[in-house]
N, C-alpha and C positions, 0 to 999 in steps of 0.2 A: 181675376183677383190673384195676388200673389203674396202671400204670407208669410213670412218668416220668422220662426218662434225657437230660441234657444233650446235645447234637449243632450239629457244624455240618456242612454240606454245602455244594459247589458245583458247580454242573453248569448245563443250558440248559432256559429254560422249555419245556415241551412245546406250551403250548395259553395265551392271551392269560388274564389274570389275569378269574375270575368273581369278581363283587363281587354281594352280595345283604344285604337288610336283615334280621335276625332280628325275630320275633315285640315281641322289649324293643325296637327300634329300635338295636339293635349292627350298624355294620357287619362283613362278613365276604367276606373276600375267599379263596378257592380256589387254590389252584393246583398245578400237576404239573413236579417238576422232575426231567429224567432226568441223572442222574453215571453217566460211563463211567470204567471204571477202564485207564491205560495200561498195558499188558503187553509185556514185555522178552522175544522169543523167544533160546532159546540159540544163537541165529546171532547176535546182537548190536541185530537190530533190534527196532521198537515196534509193536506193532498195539494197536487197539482190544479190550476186553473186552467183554462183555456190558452192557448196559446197566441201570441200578438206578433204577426209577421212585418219587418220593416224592411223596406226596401231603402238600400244604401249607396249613395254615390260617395266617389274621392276621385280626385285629381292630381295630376301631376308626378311629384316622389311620391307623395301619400299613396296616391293609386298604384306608382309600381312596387313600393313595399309592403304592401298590402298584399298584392296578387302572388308575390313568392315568397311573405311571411304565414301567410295563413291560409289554412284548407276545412274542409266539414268538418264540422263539432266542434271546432274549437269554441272554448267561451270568451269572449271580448266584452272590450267596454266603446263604445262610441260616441262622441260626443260633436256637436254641430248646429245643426239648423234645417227643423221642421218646415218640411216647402211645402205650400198646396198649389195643387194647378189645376184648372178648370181645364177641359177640350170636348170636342164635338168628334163622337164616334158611333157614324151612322146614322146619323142626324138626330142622334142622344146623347145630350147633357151630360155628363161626366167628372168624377174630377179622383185625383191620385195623390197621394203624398210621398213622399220619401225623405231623407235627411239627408242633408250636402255638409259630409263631414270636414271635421278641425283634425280629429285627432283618433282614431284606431291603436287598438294594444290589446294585448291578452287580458285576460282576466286573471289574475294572479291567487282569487281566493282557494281557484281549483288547479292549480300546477305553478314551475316553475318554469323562465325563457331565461333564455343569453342574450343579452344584445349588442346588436352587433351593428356599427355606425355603417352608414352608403358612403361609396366612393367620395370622398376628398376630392375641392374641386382644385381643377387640373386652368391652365392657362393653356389657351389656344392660340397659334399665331394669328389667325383671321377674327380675333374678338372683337368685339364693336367697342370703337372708343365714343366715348361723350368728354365734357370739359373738365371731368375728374380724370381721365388716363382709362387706358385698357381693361375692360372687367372681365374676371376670371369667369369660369361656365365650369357647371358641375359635368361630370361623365355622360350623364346622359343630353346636353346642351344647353339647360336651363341654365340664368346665369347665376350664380353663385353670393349668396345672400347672409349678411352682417347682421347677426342681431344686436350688437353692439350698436351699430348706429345706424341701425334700420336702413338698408341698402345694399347697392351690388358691393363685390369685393373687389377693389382696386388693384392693378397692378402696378409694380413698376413701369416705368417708361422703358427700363433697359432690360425688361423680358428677365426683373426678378422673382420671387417669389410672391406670393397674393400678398398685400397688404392692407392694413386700415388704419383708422385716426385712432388706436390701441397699440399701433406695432412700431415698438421702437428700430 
């Protein structure tokens, strides 16, 4: 069975972001975030609850801006998609969850970041062309993506700058 259930969570890294290349050359980046829940005892005050450990996949940019924006303690917010997976470990039934996130970022309620944009994508001479023209590829060689109109970034035929159906 395989479930996928929207979530967001925010809590503190446990352990410095694992980033690892898959077999396809996908980045993947790891990580454990613990949320404490605050509890109101009937005397009026607050203590801490137990703690709720989640284990966190990202992909891609995600995963490498992830692995060299953030380390222990930090507090983030993460948002994405509750996976359950059943497996056979030692010939015992099992199952694991984690969250296959969208979106990673600090948590703002307790400090402040700079942000700072990733490499601008670059045009490569050996870029794959399809029937639209040449598509630009980010630094790291993913191909470089339009949210204007949802797609690769075009380039010129004559090896100009990236273009799209926005750019005069």
């Amino acid at each position: 069975m395989n479930t996928k259930i929207p979530i967001t969570i925010a809590g503190n890294l446990v352990a410095d972001p694992e980033l690892t290349i898959g077999e396809s050359g996908t980045p993947h980046a790891k990580l454990r975030v613990a949320v404490n829940q605050r509890i109101q005892n009937p005397d009026g005050t607050w203590r801490d609850g137990e703690p709720v450990f989640h284990n966190v996949s990202a992909f891609r940019m995600l995963a490498e801006n992830a692995s060299t924006s953030l380390k222990k303690g930090d507090p983030v917010t993460v948002s994405g998609e509750l996976e359950f997976r059943a497996y056979d470990k030692d010939g015992e039934r099992r199952e694991a969850r984690r969250i296959i996130a969208d979106t990673i970022g600090p948590d703002l309620r307790f400090g402040t970041a700079t942000y700072q944009r990733s490499a601008r994508a670059v045009v490569e001479p050996e870029a794959a062309v399809d029937a639209t023209g040449p598509q630009a590829t980010t630094a790291t060689g993913w191909p470089a993506y339009d949210v204007t109109t949802k797609g690769p970034v075009v380039t010129s035929p004559l090896g100009g700058a990236p273009v799209n159906d926005m750019t005069v």
